[in-house]
C-alpha positions, 0 to 999 in steps of 0.5 A: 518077578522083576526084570533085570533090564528095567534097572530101576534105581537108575535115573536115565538122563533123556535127549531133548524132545526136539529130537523127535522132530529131527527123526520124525523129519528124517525119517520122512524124508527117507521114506519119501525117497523109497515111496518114489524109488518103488513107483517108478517101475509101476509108472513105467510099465503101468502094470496096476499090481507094482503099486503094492511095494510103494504102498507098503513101503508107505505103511510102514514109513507111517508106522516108523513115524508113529512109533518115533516120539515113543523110540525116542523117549526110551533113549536114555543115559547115565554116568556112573561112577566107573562108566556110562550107562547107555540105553535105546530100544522099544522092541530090541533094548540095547544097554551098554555100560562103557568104562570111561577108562576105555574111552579112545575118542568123544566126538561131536557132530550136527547135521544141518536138521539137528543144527538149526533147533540147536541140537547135537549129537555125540559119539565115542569110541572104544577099542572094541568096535561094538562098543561105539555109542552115539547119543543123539538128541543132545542140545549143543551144551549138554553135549559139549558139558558131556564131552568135557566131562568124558574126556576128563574122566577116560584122562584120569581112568587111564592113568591108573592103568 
């Protein structure tokens, strides 16, 4: 028995592996803000037993990092004839299939960490809220290469309505 999410036939273009550093940072960079945010009553009051909310917010900043190389590889997407296929998830997958034709706005963006290893992300919109994908992990001419060509094909989509 096969399982239909798998979608097999389907060749998934991948977000560049220097993603992985720009979440792994991030990621630590959160975590690290929590860790100290859940100290400081334990430091204040100097009772021992606080300790533990710091302690397990640090094993599971671990486990997030450690998992991140592996939830980055499954982020993946492909263009298709009538829409694009989008997909991420280790536990909880996600696939969203948008028409190009209901595509209302593409947007590019890069946040400091992504900008300096030449990375971007890009983000469209549809009329339905739930639909809205990001694509991070996109060098900056892949992402303005995919932006151009999703512009053109929600034009060309549109005016066929």
């Amino acid at each position: 028995m096969t399982d239909r999410l798998e979608l097999p036939e389907i060749t998934w273009l991948r977000v560049s592996p220097r993603y992985v550093a720009v979440d792994v940072i991030g990621g630590i960079l959160f975590g690290l803000v929590i860790v100290v945010g859940t100290s400081i009553p334990a430091l204040l009051s100097g009772v021992f037993w606080l300790w533990v909310f710091p302690a397990i917010v640090a094993v599971v900043l671990i486990i997030v990092v450690a998992l991140t190389p592996r939830r980055v590889r499954s982020i993946g997407y492909q263009l298709r004839e009538d829409d694009l296929l989008f997909r991420r998830g280790l536990m909880f997958q996600r696939f969203v299939s948008v028409p190009y034709g209901r595509m209302q706005l593409v947007d590019i963006n890069r946040g400091p960490l992504a900008r300096a290893l030449g990375l971007s992300e890009l983000r469209f919109v549809t009329a339905a809220a739930a639909t809205g994908v990001v694509i991070p992990g996109l060098t900056e001419a892949a992402a303005e290469e995919l932006r151009d060509r999703l512009v053109e094909l929600a034009e060309t989509r549109r005016a066929g309505l």
